[in-house]
N, C-alpha and C positions, 0 to 999 in steps of 0.2 A: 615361817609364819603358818599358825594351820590355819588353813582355809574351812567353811561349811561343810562344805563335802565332807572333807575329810574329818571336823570334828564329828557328824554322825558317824561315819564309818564306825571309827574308835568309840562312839558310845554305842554302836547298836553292839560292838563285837562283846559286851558285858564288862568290859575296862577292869579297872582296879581302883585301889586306893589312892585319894589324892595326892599329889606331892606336897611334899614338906616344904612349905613357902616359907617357915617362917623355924627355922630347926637353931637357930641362935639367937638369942636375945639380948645387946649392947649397946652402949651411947653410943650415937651417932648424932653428928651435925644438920640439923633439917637441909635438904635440897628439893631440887625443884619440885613442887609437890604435883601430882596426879589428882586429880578434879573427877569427880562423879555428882554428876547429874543425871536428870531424867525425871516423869512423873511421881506422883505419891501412891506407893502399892504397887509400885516397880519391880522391888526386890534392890532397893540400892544399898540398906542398911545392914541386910543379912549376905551381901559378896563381897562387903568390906570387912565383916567379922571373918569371910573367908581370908582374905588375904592377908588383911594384918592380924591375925587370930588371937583376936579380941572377942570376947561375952558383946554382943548385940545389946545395945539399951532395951529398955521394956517397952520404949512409946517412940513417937517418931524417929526423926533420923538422926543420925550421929553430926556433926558438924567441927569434929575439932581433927588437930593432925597429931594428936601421942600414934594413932595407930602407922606403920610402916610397911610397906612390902619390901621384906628382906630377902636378897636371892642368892643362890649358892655362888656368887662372885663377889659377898659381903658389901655389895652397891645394894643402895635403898632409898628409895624416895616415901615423901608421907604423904597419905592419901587422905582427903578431905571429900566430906559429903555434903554437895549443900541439898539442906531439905529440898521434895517439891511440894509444902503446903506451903503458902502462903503468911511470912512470919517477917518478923526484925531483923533474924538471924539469917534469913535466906537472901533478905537485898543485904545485908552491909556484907554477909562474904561474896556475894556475887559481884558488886563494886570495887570491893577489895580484889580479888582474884583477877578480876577483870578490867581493872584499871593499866595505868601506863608505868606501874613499879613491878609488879609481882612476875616471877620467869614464872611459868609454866609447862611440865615435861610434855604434856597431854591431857586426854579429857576421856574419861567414859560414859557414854551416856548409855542407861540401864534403859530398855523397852519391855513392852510383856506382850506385844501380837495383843492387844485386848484384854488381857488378862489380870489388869491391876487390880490389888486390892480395894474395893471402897471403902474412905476411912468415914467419910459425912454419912449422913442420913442417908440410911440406904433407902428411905421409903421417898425419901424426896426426888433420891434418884430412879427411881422404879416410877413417880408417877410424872417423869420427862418424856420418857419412853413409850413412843408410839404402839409397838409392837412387846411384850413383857415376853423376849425370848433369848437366849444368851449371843446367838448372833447380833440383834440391834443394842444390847449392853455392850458387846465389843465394839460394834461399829463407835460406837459413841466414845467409848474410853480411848478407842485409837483416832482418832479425832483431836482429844485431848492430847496424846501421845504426839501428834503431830504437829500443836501450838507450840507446844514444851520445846521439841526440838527446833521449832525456828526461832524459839528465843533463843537458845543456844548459838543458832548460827549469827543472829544480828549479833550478838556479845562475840562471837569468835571474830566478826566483819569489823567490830567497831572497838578489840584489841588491835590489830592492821594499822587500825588509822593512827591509835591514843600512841603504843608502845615501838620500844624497839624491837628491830626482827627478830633479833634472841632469846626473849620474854614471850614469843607468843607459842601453842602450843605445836607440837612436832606432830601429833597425832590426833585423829579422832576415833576410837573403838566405839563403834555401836553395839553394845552385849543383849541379845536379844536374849532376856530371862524367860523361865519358866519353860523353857523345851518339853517336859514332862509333860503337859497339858495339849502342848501342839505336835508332837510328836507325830502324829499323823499326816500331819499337812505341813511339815517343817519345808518344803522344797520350794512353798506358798510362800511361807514366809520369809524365806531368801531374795523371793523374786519381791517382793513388797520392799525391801530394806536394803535389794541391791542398787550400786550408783547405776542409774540410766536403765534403769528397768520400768515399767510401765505403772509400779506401786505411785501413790501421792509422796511417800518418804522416801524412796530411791530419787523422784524427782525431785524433790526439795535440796536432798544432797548434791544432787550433782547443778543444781542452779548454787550450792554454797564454793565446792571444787574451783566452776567457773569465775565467779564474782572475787574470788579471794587470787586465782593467778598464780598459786604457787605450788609447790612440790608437798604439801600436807598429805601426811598419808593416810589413809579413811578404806577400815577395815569396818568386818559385819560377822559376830560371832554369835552361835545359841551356846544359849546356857541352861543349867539347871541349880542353880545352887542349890536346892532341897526339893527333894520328892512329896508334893500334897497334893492334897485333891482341893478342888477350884468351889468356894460354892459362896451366892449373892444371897441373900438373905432378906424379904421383907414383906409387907400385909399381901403385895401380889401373890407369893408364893417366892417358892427355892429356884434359881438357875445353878447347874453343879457341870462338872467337870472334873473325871476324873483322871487323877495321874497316870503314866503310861511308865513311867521311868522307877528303877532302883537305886538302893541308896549308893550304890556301885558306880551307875552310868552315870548319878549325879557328880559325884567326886570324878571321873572320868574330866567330864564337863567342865569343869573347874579345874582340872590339871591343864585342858586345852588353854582355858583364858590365861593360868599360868605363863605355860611357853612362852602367846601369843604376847604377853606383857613384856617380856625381858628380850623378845626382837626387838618390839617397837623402842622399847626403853634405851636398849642397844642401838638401835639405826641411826 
């Protein structure tokens, strides 16, 4: 399993090319599928066109299972995205998924440290905002960040009660996107998003750990799937951020979540 640490090591050391998650392409019988979640502007659409290496749609999030993660032991589960805006298609798969039929391998839930994209009005969002400076935009999107993941956890609690122990899921990966941006403070962002660390999402976790009693296992990766620069857009004026990562560290990045997929997938 790589751990944080160790995924920066491997990104700072200039990495290489990503692995080949996906070097054969053949029928295969759907199994238990892998779940991605998380906010809107996460980054959940463009690590699913990493894994199952599919073209990313033009506009919101993907939500079907053609795509695959195929791995060099020709085992492969289908990975399903359910949007985070608010749609038809995000409660009937979230019902679905999360009702008392459906097994599930696991669940990733994509974060961005504050960094989500804004898909709404961005002037509407700018005139919430106390302060028009990129920290009180983040405080606020991780705010959001943090509603999102306790819906997840009441749907993980309230799979427990509905399903059998088999169908629920084995794992939770936290994939903290966008590393390129926070690259700086990435050790910040650990402690924010580790179980039983003094972050509001580390403790949220570990009050989900607790309430659920069981042997789940609940990993915290950065990521990068794509090297850009951050920038908010509106009548206030620009908030930017710029990338810190190549296109190198980023596939580095993304080999880490690799690996760390086919432990989990494995255990």
């Amino acid at each position: 399993m790589v751990s944080w640490p160790e995924a920066v090591a491997r990104i700072s050391s200039g990495g290489g090319p990503a692995l080949d998650v996906q070097h054969a392409r053949f029928k295969i019988r759907r199994g238990s599928p892998i779940i991605v979640m998380g906010p809107s502007g996460s980054g959940k659409t463009r690590l699913w066109s990493h894994l199952t290496q599919n073209s990313p749609p033009d506009q919101m999030s993907v939500s079907t299972d053609d795509g695959y993660l195929v791995r060099r032991n020709r085992q492969a589960h289908s990975i399903i995205t359910i949007p985070g805006q608010f749609s038809k298609t995000r409660f009937f798969d979230t019902d679905d998924l999360f009702g008392s039929e459906t097994r599930i391998e696991g669940v990733i839930f994509v974060a961005s440290y504050g960094y989500d994209r804004v898909w709404t009005n961005q002037d509407v969002v700018a005139s919430w905002l106390e302060s028009y400076d990129l920290e009180t935009l983040r405080q606020r999107q991780m705010r959001n960040e943090l509603d999102k993941f306790s819906d997840l956890c009441r749907l993980i609690l309230q799979k427990r009660d509905l399903a059998l122990p088999d169908s629920q899921p084995k794992w939770l990966l936290v994939v903290v996107n966008k590393l390129d941006l926070f690259w700086s403070s990435s050790e910040d962002a650990r402690k924010y998003y580790q179980v039983g660390n003094d972050g509001d999402f580390g403790a949220r976790a570990a009050t989900l750990m607790q309430q659920l009693g069981t042997a789940m296992n609940f990993q915290i990766l950065p990521v990068a799937a794509l090297p850009g620069d951050y920038a908010f857009n509106s009548s206030r004026g620009s908030l930017t951020q710029t990338s810190f990562l190549n296109s190198d560290q980023c596939n580095t990045s993304v080999s880490c979540l690799v690996e760390t997929l086919g432990e989990l997938c494995n255990g």
